[in-house]
DOMI-781621 format. One record per atom (N, C-alpha, C, O): x, y negated, z. Coordinates in steps of 0.02 Angstrom, whole numbers, padded with zeros to 5 digits, always signed. Example, Ala and Ser with C-alpha at 12.3 -4.5 7.8 and 13.67 -1.06 7.14 Angstrom:
<rs>
+00660+00284+00390+00615+00225+00390+00660+00165+00390+00712+00166+00423+00642+00112+00354+00684+00053+00357+00645-00002+00394+00670-00057+00402
</rs>
This chain:
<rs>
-01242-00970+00507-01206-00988+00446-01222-01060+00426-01178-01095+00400-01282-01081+00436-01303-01155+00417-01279-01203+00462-01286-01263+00452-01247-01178+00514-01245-01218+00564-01160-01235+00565-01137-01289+00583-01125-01184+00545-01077-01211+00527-01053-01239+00465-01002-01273+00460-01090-01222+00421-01086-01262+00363-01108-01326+00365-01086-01360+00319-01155-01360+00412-01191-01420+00432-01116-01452+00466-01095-01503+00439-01075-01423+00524-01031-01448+00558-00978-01451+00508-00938-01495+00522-00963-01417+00454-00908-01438+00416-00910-01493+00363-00863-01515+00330-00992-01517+00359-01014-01572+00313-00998-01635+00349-00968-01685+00329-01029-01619+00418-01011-01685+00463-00922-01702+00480-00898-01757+00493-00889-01645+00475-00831-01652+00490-00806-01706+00398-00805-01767+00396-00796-01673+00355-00758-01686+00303-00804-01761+00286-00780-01792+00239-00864-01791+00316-00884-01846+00327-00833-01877+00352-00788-01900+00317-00834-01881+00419-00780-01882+00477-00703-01910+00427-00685-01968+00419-00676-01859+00405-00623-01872+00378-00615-01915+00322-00560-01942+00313-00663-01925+00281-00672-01977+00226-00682-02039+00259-00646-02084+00236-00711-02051+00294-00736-02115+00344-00661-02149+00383-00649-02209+00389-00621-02095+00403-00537-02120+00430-00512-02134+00370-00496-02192+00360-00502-02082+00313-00455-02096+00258-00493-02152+00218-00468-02160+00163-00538-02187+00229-00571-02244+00193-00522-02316+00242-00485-02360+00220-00542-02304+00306-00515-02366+00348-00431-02367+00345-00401-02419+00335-00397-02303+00356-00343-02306+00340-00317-02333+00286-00262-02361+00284-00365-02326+00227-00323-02362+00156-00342-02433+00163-00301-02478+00151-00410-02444+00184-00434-02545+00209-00368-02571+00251-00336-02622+00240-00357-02523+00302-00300-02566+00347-00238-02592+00313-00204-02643+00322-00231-02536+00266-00172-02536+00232-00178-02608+00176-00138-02653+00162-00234-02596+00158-00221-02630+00065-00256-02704+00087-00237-02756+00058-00311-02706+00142-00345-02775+00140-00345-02765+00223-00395-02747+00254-00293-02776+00247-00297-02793+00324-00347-02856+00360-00358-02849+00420-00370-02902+00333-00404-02952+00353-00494-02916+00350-00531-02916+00399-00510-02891+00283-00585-02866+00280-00572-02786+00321-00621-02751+00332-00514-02767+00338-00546-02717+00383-00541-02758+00442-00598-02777+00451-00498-02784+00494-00523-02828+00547-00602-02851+00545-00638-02845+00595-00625-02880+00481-00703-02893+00488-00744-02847+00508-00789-02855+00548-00725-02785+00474-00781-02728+00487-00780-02697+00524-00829-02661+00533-00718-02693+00571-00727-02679+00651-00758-02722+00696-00803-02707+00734-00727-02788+00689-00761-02830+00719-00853-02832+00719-00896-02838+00763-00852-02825+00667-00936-02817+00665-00973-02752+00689-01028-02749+00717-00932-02702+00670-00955-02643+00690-00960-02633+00777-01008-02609+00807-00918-02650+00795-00915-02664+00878-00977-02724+00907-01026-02715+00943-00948-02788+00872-01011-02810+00897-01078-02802+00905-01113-02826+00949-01100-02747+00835-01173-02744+00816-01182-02709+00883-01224-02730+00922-01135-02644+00902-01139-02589+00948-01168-02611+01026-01213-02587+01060-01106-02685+01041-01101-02714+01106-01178-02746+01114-01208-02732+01165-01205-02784+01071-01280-02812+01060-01314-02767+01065-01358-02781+01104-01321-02700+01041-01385-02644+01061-01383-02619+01136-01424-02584+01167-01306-02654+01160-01302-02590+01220-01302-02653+01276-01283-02637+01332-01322-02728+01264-01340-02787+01305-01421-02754+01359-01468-02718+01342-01412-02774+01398-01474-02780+01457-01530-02817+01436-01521-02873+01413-01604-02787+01444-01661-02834+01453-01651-02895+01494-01624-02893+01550-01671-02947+01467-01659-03016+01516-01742-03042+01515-01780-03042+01467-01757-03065+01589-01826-03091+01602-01814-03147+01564-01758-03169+01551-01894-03181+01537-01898-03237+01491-01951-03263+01530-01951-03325+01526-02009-03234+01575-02056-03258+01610-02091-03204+01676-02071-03146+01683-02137-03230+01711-02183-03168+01745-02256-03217+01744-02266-03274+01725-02299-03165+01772-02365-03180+01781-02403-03147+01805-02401-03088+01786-02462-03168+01863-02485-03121+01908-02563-03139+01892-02587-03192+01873-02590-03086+01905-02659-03078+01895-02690-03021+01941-02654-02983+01973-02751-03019+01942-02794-02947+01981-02804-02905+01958-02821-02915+01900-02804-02829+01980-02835-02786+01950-02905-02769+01991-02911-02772+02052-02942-02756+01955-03021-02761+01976-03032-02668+01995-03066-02640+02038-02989-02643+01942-03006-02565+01940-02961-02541+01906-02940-02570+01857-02927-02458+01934-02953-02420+01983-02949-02447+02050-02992-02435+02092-02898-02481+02061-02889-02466+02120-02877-02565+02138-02834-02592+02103-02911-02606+02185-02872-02685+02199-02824-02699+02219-02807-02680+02275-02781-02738+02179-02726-02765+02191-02701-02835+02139-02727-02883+02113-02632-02803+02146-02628-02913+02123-02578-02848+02065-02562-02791+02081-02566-02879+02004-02522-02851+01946-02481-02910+01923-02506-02958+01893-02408-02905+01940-02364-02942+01911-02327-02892+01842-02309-02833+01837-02328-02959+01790-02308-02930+01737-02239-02951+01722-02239-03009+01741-02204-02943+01709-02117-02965+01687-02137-02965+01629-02177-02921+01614-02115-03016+01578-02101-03025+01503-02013-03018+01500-01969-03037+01538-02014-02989+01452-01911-02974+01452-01887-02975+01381-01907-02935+01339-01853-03012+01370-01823-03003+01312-01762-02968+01287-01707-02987+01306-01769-02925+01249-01732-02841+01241-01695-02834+01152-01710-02801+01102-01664-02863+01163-01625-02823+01065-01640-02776+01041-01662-02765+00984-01622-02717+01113-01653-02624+01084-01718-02608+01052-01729-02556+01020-01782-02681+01066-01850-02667+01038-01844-02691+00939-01815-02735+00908-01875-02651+00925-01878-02684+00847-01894-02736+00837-01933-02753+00882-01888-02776+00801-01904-02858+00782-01982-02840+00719-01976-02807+00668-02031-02863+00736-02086-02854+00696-02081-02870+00624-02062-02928+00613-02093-02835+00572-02072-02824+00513-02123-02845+00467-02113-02866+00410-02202-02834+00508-02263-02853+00448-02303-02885+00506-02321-02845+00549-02319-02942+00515-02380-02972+00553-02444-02927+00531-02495-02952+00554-02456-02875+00496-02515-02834+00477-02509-02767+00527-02555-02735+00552-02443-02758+00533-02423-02666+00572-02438-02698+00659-02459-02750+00683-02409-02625+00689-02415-02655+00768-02357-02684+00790-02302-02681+00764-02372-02711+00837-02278-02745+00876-02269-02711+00910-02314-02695+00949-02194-02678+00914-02164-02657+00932-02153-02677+01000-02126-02732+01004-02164-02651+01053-02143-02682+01143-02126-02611+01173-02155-02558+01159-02059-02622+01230-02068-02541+01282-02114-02581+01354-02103-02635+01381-02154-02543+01364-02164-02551+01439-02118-02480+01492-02101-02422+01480-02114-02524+01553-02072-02498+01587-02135-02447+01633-02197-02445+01632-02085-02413+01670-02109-02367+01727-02153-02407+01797-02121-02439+01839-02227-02400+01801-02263-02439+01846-02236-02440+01914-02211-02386+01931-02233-02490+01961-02202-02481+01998-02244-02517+02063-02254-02577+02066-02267-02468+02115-02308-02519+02148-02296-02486+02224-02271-02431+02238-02333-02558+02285-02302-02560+02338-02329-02614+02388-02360-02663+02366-02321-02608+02432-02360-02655+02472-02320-02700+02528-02275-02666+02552-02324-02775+02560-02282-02763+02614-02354-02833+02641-02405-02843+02608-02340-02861+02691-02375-02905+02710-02384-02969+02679-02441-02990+02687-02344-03008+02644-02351-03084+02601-02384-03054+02516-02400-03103+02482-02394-02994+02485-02425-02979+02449-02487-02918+02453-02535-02926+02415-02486-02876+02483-02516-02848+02502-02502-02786+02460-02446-02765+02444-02566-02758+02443-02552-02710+02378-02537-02750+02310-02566-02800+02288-02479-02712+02282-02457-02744+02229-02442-02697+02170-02440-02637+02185-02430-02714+02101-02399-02678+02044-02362-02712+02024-02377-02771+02034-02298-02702+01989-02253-02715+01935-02241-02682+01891-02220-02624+01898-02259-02724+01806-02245-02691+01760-02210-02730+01716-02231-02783+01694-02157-02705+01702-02113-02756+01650-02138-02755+01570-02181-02711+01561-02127-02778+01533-02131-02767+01466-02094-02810+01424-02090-02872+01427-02056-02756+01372-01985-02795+01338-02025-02815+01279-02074-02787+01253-01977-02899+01257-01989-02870+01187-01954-02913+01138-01951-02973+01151-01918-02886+01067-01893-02922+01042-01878-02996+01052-01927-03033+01056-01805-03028+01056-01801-03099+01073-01846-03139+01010-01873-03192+01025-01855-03113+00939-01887-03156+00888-01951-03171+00920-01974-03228+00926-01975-03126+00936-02053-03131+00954-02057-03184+01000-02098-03230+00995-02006-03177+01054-02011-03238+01100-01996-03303+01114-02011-03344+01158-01953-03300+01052-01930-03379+01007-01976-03410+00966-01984-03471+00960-02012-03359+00935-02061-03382+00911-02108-03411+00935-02130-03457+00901-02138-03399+00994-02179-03433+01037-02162-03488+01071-02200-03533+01089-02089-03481+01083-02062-03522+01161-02107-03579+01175-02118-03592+01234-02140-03624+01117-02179-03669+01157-02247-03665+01190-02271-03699+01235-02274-03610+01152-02339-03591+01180-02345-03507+01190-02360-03478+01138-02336-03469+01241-02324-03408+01268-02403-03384+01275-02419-03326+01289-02440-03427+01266-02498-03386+01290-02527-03315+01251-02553-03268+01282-02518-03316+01198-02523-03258+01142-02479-03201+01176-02505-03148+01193-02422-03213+01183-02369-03159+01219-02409-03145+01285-02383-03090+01295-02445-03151+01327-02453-03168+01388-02545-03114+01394-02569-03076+01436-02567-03143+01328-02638-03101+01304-02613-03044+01283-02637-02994+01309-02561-03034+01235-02535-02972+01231-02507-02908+01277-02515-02847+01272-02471-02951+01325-02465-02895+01385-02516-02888+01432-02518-02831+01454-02561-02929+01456-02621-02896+01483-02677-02849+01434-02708-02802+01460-02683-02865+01374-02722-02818+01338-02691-02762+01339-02729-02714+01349-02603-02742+01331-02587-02687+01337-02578-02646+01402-02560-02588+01410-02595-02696+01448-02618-02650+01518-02689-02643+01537-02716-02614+01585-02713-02680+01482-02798-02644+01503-02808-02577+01462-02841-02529+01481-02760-02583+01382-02784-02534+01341-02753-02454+01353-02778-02397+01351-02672-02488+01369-02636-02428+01381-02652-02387+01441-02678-02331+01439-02635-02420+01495-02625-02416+01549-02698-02398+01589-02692-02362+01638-02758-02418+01573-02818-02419+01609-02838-02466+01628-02897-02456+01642-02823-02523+01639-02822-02573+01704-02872-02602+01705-02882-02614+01645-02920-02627+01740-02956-02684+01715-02949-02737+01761-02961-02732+01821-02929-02794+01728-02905-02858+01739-02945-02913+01763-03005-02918+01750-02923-02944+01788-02969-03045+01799-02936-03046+01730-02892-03021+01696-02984-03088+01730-02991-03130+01654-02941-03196+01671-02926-03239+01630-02924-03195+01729-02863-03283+01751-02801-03244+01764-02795-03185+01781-02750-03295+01751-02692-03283+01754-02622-03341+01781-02609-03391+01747-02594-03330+01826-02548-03356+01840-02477-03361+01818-02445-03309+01828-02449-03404+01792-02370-03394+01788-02318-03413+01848-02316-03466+01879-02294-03379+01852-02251-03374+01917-02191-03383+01891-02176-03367+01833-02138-03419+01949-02050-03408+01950-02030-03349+01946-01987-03326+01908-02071-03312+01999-02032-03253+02019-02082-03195+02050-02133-03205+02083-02056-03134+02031-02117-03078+02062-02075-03039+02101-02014-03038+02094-02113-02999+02154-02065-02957+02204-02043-02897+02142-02062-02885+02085-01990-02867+02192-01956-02844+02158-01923-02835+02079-01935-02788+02040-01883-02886+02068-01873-02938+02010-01803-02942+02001-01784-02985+01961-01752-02899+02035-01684-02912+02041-01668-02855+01956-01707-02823+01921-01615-02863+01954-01561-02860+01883-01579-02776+01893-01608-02747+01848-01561-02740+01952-01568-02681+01958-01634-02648+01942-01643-02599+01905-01689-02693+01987-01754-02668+01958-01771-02672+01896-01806-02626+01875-01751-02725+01849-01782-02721+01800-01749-02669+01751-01774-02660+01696-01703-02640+01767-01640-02596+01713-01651-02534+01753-01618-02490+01725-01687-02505+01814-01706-02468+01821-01769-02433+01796-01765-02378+01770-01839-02472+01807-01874-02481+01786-01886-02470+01703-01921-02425+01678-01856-02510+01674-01828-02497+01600-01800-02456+01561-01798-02461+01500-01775-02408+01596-01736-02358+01616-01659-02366+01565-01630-02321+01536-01640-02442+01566-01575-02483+01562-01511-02427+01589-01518-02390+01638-01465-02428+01558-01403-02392+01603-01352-02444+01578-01364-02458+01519-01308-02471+01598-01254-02513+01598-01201-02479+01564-01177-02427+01586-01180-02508+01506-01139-02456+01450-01053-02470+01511-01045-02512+01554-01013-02423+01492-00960-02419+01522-00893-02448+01494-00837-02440+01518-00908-02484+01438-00867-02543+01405-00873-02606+01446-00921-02644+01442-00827-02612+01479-00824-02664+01509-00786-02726+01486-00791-02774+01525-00746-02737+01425-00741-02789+01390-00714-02770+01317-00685-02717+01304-00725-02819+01274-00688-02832+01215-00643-02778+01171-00586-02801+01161-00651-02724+01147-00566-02704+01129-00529-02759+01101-00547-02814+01079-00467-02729+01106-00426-02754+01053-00418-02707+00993-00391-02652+00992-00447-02738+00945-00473-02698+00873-00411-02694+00820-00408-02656+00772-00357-02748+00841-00296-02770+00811-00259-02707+00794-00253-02678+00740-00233-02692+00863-00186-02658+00887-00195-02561+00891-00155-02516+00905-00269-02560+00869-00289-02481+00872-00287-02452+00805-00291-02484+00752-00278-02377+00812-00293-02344+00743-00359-02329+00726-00401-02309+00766-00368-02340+00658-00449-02334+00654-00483-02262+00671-00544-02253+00668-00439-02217+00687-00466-02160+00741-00486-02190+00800-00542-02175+00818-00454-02230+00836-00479-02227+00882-00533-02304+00885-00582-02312+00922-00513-02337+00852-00584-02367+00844-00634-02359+00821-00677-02403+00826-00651-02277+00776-00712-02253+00751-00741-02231+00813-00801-02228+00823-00695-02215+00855-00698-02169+00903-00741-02213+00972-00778-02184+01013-00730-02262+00972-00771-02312+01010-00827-02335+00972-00879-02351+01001-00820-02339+00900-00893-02374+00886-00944-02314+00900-00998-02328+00927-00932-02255+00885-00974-02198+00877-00980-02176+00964-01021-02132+00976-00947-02202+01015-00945-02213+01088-01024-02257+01096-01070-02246+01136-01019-02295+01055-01085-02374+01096-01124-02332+01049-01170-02316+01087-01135-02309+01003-01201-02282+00960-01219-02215+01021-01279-02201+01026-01184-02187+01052-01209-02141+01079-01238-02159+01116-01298-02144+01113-01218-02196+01167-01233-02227+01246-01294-02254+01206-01342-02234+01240-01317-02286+01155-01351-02318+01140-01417-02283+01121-01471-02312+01121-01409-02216+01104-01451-02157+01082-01485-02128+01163-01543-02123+01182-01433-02116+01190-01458-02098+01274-01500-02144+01299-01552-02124+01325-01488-02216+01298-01532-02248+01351-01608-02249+01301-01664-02240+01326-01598-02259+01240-01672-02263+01206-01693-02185+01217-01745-02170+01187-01670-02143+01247-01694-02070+01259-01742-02072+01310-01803-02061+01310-01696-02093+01361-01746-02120+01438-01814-02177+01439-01870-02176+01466-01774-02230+01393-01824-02277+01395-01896-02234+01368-01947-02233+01403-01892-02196+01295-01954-02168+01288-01994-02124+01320-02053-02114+01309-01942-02082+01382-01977-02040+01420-02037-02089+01485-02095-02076+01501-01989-02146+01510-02023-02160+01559-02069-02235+01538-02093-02272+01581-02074-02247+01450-02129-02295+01449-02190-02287+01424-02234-02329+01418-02192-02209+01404-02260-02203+01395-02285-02177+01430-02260-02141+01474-02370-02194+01413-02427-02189+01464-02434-02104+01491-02402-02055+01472-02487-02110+01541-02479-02009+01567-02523-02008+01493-02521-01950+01472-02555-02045+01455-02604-01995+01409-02572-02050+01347-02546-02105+01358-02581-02023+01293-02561-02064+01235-02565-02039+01180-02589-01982+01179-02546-02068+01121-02568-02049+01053-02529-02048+01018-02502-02100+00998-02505-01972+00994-02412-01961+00965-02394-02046+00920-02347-02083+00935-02445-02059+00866-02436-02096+00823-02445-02174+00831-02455-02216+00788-02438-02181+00913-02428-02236+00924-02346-02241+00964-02325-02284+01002-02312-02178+00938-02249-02208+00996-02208-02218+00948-02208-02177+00903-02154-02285+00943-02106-02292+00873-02034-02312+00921-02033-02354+00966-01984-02278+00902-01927-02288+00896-01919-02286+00989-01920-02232+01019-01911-02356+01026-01887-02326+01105-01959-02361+01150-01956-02383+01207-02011-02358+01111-02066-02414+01136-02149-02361+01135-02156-02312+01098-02187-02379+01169-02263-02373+01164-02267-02434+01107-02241-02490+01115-02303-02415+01052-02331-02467+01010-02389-02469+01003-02420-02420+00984-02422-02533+01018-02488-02513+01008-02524-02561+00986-02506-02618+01001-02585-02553+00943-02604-02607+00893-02621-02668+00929-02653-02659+00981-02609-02722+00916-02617-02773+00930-02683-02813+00898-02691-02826+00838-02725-02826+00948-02796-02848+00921-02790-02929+00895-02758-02976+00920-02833-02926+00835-02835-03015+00799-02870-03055+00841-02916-03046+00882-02833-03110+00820-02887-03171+00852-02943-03200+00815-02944-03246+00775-02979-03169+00833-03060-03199+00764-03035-03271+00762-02993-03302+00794-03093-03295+00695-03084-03361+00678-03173-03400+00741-03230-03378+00746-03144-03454+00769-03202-03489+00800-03230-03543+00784-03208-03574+00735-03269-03560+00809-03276-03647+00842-03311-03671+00897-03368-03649+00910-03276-03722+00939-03297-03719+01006-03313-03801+01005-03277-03846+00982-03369-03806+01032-03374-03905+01019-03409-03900+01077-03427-03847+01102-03424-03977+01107-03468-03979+01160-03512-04014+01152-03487-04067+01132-03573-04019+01155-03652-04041+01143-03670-04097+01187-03676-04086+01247-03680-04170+01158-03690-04223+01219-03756-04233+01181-03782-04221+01126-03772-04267+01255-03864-04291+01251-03851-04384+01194-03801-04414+01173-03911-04396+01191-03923-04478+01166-03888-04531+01213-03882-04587+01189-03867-04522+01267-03820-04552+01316-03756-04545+01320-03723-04582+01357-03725-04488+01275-03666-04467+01281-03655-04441+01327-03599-04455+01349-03691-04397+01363-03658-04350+01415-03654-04295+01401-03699-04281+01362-03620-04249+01414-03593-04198+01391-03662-04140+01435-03679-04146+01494-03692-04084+01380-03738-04050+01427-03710-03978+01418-03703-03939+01465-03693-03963+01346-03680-03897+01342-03625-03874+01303-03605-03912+01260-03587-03798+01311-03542-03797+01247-03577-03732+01204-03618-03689+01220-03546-03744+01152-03570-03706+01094-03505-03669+01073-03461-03707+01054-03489-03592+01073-03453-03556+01038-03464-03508+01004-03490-03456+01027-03447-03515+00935-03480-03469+00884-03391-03425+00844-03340-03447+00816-03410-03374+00858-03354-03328+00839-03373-03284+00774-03428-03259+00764-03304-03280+00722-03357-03238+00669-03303-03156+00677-03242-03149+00683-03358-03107+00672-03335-03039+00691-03342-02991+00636-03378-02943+00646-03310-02997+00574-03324-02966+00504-03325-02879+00508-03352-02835+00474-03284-02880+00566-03253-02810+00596-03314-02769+00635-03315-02707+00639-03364-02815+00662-03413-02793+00696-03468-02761+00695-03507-02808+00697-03490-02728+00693-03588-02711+00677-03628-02702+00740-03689-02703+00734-03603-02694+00800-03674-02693+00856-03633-02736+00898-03572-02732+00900-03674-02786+00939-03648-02816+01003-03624-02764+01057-03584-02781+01101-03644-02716+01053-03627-02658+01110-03539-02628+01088-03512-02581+01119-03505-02667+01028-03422-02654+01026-03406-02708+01098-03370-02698+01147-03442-02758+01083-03411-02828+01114-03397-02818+01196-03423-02766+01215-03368-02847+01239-03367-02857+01307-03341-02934+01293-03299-02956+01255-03390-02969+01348-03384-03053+01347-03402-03061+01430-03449-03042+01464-03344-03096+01443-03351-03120+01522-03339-03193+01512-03310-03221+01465-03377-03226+01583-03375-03293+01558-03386-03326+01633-03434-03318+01670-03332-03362+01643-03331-03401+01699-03330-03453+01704-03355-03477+01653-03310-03503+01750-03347-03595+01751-03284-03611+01706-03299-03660+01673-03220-03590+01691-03185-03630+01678-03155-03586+01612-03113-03613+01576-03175-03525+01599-03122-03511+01535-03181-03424+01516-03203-03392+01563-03193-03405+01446-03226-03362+01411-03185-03313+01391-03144-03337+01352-03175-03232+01402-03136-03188+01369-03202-03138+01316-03251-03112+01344-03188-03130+01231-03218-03080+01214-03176-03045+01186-03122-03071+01176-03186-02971+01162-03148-02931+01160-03181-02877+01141-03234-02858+01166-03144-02845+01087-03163-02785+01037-03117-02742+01056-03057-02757+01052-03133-02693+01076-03076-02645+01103-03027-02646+01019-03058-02668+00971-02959-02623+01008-02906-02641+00958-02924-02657+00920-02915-02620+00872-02958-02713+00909-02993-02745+00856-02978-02825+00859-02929-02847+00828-03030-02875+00906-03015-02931+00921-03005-02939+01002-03023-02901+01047-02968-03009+01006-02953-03025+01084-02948-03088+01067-02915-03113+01021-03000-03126+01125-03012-03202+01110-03004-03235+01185-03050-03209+01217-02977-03269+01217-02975-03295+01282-02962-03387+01260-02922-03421+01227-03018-03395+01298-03013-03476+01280-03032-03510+01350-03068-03484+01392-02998-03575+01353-03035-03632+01400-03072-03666+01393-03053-03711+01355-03137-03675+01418-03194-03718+01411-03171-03796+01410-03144-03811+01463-03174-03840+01372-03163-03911+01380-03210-03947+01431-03201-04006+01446-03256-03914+01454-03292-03963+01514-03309-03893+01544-03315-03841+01513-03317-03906+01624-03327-03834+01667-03382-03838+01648-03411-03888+01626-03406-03773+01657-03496-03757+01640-03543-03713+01704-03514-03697+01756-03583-03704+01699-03634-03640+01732-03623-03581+01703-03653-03567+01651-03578-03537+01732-03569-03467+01675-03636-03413+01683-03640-03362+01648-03698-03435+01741-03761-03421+01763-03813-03444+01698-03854-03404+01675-03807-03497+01678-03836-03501+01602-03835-03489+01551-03879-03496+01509-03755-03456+01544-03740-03428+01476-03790-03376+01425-03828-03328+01437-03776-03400+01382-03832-03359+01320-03812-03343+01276-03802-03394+01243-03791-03286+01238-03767-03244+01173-03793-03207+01121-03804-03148+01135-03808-03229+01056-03839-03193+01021-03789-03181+00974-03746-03225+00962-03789-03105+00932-03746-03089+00895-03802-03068+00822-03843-03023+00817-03785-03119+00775-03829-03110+00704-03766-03055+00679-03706-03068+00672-03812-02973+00665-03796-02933+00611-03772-02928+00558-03728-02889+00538-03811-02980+00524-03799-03004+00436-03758-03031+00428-03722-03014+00381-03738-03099+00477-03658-03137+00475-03624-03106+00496-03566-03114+00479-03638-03055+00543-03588-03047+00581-03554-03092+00627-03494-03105+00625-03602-03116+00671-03575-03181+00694-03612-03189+00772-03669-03176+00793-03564-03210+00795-03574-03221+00917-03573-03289+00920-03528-03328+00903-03640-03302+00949-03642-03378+00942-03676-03375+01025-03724-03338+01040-03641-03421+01074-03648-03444+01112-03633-03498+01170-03579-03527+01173-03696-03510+01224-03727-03572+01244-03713-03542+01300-03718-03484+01318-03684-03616+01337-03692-03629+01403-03685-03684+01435-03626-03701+01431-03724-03731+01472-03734-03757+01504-03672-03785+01547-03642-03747+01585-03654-03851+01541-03591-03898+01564-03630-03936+01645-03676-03974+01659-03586-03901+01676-03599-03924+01765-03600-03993+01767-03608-04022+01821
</rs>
């Protein structure tokens, strides 16, 4: 009984929604042209393809060695971030890995994400770039090199892979209506066409981008969301002798979030320092003079709350 009383609500919806456009066509023919026009377009924009914006290859150390290429993609279907305080919104795609002789063992993992996010950066990507490897160490398992490459191009990288992968389906509107010439039956009848198609592919996308293990209250809308760690506040200077030569650098990080050094993981190599609070903070920096990462020294004061460390410039 509820169920057809539910279908006769949606119907006499239905019919108010025609007898509304029917009287627009009639009485203000120009503002209904607008509101098809828009209504179609908004539709045609949700139901557009992920487009690559970059890649980047790096190692995985564990479980298993190999090289991990990441696709960055820029996607409309992802939400556009609403509070720099909440998480960002990104889908990662279905892992995809494989071996042949010029790479050896390999992974591919794409990850979409809002075009704002990636306009926002366009001049400096590295934040976007920390973000998708943290979310394949956090989500995914991975553990990473701390270095990273940007690449032209990663194997398997064609239009198909990535809309497979994505789990993308190519809407079956293949151009433009003519919005002029139709009755607004049958142009409800197409907009409520691209909202569907548009409902299906975010169906798939959420089946095949989250992780085998996960946390209901991190999945939003067609994406794995997952908190995005701050960048503590620093300072990094380098220490010269009475001669002016450069001997050591000094980086002091403040961690308000922190109470034992045993949250922290800090790796540190001749040429660049990663520390890192599991969803908390993520700090990756380049040393201004190479150093001895064999001398490095770290003490973390309690009371400040504060990682202050020394190492020795080669």
């Amino acid at each position: 009984m509820s169920s057809t009383g539910g279908t006769e609500g949606v119907l006499q919806q239905v019919n108010q929604f025609w007898s509304m456009l029917d009287d627009l066509s009639q009485n203000d023919p120009a503002a209904y042209r607008r509101f098809i026009h828009k209504q179609m377009e908004e539709g045609a924009e949700l139901m557009a393809p992920p487009e690559l914006d970059s890649s980047l290859c790096t190692e995985i150390l564990e479980p298993n060695k190999g090289l991990l290429y990441i696709n960055i993609c820029s996607w409309k279907r992802v939400p556009a971030p609403q509070d720099p305080s909440k998480p960002l919104p990104l889908c990662a795609g279905k892992l995809e890995t494989d071996t042949d002789e010029s790479h050896g063992l390999y992974t591919v993992l794409d990850v979409a994400l809002n075009p704002v996010v990636l306009e926002e950066s366009k001049k400096d990507k590295t934040e976007v770039y920390m973000l998708a490897l943290s979310f394949a160490h956090q989500q995914l398992g991975l553990r990473l090199s701390q270095q990273y490459t940007v690449i032209s191009c990663s194997p398997k990288s064609s239009l198909d892979d990535f809309h497979r992968r994505l789990g993308f389906q190519q809407s079956k509107t293949s151009k433009q209506p003519d919005t002029a010439s139709q009755t607004p039956a049958a142009l409800l009848q197409q907009i409520c066409s691209l909202r569907s198609e548009k409902q299906d592919v975010e169906l798939e996308a959420q089946i095949i981008s989250r992780p085998a293990e996960h946390k209901k209250d991190l999945i939003q809308v067609i994406s794995t969301t997952f908190v995005q760690p701050q960048k503590p506040e620093y300072q990094l200077r380098v220490k010269i002798d009475t001669a002016g030569v450069p001997r050591s650098v000094e980086l002091t990080v403040e961690l308000p979030k922190v109470c034992s050094v045993s949250e922290c993981q800090l790796r540190i190599s001749k040429d660049d320092v990663l520390l890192e609070v599991e969803d908390v903070y993520f700090l990756l920096l380049e040393f201004p003079k190479t150093v001895n990462e064999d001398t490095a020294s770290a003490i973390f004061n309690k009371k400040k709350r504060r990682l202050a460390l020394t190492v020795d410039v080669l």
